[in-house]
C-alpha positions, 0 to 999 in steps of 0.5 A: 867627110864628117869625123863622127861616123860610126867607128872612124879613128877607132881601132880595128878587131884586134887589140894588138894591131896598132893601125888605125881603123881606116887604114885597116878598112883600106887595106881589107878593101885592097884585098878583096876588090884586086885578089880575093873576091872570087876566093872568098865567094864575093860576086864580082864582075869583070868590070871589078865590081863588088855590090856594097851589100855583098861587100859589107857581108864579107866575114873579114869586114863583119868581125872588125869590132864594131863590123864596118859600115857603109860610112866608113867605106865612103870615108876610105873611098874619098879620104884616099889620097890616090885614088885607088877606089871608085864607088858607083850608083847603079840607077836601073834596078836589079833583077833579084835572078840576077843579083850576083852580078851589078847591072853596071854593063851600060856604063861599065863599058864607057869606062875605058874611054872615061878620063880620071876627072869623069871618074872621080865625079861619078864617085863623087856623085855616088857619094851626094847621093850617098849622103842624100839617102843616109839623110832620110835614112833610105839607102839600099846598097844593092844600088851602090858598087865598088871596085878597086881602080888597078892592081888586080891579080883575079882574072876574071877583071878584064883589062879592056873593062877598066883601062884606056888603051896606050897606042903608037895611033893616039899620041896623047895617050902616050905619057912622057915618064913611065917609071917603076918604083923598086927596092935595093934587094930587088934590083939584081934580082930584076936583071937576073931575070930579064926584067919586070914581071907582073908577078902574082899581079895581072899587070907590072905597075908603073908611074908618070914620074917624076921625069928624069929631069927632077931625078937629076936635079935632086940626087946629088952623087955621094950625098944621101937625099933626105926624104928620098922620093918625097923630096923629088916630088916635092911636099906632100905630093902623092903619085899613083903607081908607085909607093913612097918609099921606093928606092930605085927608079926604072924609066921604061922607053915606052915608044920603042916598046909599042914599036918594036912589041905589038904583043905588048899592051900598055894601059891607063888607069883611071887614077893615072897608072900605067901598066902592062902584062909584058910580053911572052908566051909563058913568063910575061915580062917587061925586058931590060932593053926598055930600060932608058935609065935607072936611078938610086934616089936615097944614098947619093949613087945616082945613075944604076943603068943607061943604054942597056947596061949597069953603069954603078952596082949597088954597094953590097951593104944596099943589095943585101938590104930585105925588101919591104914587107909585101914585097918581092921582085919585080913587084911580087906579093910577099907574105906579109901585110895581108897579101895585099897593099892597102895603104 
């Protein structure tokens, strides 16, 4: 996208926050499309679709200095390098009684069956069309909608709106790794617990890797991994479902889960995520007996966990360590960094 647009690179409102501009729109975007919509009265339907005027009439994004633009949010969409946005151009007109709610039903209910590549073309053609109009300086917004692709916490967006379905029935659905990203001060709280919880989120997130194989190949024991997960992935690679600076990896047998757990529902995003709301009445959890293996990536231990059990503890230096800011265990929000993640 081009550079010039209103306010890109620039600074956000306040002078002390020294995060470019783009990276405080994304995480402004984060958090109101996956937890803060219906809070803040900005209509959203349970496709977790939010109409772009409606959007840029949020008083977070309209007390940014200069308040930000339609530009910029189409910066943030197609400049993510995962994907976590979709933009979407609503052909049919919208009736004015109804207008709290974009008229996306006759798409919005293909989507779990749209793929990642027909996704991200129909958020490129929102964006040609995008730039059609802002050429002849014709762009209504009412006709633009937005969501965020995963990582909801408001349950009025329904998962059957926005995932595929992983099933025993359909064996391509079913991905080869799923893995969750964790932090030192996480892992005994984990198993304290029992296991992953989605926490303030609808669903626990998880990665389709890197496979155990590339773990192994890469964590040396006693030798510290410099790069820590980027080095496993190799340079430059971005993975969807889990962040970069993860510590430890969990590996979830997914198979056994879909066998032994019909309650438990596991889904695709449409950027490649897998998730799931767990299993149980009350507290939903993913159990320990899915874990397959578990992996430090960062200080040379290596294997964590194997058949059901812990086969090296963390040294106590590593377990004491505070978790990353916005996080808590098993995946839980934490105070900082605006409740949501962003970037």
């Amino acid at each position: 996208m081009s550079s010039g647009r209103g306010g890109r690179g620039g600074r956000g409102g306040n002078r002390h926050d020294s995060q470019p501009r783009t990276v405080l729109v994304s995480k402004a975007l984060s958090r109101l499309l996956r937890h803060a919509a219906v809070q803040e009265r900005i209509p959203i339907d349970n496709h977790g679709y939010v109409r772009i005027d409606h959007l840029l009439g949020w008083q977070r994004l309209r007390s940014m200095k200069p308040p930000v633009t339609f530009d910029e949010v189409v910066d943030v969409v197609q400049d993510n390098e995962k994907k976590r946005f979709a933009l979407k151009y609503v052909t049919e007109e919208i009736n004015p009684e109804h207008a709290d709610v974009p008229t996306t039903t006759t798409e919005g209910a293909q989507a779990a069956a749209e793929t990642e590549a027909e996704t991200e073309s129909e958020t490129q053609r929102a964006i040609s069309k995008f730039e059609a109009l802002r050429s002849d300086n014709d762009i209504d917004t009412k006709k633009f909608v937005i969501r965020a692709m995963q990582g909801h916490s408001m349950k009025t967006v329904e998962a059957e709106n926005l995932l595929t379905p992983i099933t025993l029935d359909d064996e391509a659905s079913i991905p080869d790794a799923v893995v969750h990203g964790t932090f030192y001060g996480a892992w005994e709280p984990i198993l304290e617990s029992g296991g992953l919880k989605p926490m303030s989120r609808n669903h626990v997130h998880f990665a389709t890797g890197p496979s155990m194989e590339e773990v192994q190949q890469h964590t040396v024991p006693g030798e510290t991994t410099k790069g820590g997960l980027g080095s496993v992935l190799g340079k430059n690679k971005v993975i969807s479902g889990m962040r970069s600076d993860a510590q430890i990896l969990i590996y979830i047998d997914i198979r056994r889960a879909l066998i032994e757990e019909k309650e438990m529902k596991w889904w695709r995003s449409e950027n490649g995520v897998i998730l799931t709301e767990g299993v149980g009445e009350k507290d939903r959890i993913v159990p320990t007996k899915y874990f397959s293996a578990a992996y430090e990536i960062k200080e040379g231990i290596g294997k964590l966990w194997e058949d059901g059990k812990v086969v090296k503890e963390l040294p106590e230096n590593l377990r004491s360590r505070p978790l990353p800011r916005g996080k808590g265990a098993g995946g839980q929000r934490g105070r900082g960094r605006g409740g949501g993640r962003g970037q």
